[in-house]
C-alpha positions in Angstrom: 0.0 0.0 0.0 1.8 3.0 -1.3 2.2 6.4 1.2 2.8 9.6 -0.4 2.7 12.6 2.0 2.4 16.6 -0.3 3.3 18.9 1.9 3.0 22.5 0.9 2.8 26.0 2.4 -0.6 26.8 3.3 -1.3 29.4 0.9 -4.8 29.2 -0.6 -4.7 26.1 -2.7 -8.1 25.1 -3.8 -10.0 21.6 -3.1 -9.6 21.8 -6.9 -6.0 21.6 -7.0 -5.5 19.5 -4.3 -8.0 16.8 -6.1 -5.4 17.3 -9.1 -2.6 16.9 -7.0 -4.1 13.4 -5.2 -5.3 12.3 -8.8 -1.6 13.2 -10.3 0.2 11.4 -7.3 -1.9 7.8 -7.2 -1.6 8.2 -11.1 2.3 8.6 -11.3 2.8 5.5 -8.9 0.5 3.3 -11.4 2.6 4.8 -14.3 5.8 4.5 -12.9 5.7 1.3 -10.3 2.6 -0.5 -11.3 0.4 0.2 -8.0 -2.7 0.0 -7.5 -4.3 2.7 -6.9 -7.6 1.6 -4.9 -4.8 0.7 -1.9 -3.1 4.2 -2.9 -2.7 6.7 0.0 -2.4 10.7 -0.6 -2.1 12.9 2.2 -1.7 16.7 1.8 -0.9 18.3 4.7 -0.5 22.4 5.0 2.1 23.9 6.9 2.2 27.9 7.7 4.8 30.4 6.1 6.3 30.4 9.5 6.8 27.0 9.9 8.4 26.4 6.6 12.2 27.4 6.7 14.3 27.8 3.9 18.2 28.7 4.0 17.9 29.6 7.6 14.7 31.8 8.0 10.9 31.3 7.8 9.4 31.3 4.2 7.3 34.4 5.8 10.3 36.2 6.2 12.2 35.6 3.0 8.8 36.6 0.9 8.5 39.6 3.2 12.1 40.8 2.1 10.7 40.4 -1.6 
């Protein structure tokens, strides 16, 4: 049973776009591996600029700067 964990800043993304992104996922394990993807697991979890550090400093600060 395949696990694949998205994690992105939590910035607005649609239920859309995360459907497209849990689609694309299960699909690119099929493609690639041969899963299946009824046993296929996507979870997308959100994470605040804050607590999302890049290069030493918050992604809040570095976009602030910008």
């Amino acid at each position: 049973m395949p696990f694949v964990n998205i994690k992105i800043t939590r910035e607005g993304a649609t239920k859309e776009q995360k459907e497209k992104l849990i689609r694309g996922a299960t699909q690119l394990l099929v493609d690639v591996l041969g899963k299946n993807p009824v046993t296929t697991v996507v979870v997308i979890e959100e994470v605040d600029t804050d607590n999302w550090g890049v290069g030493g400093e918050s992604v809040t600060t570095r976009r602030n700067r910008s």
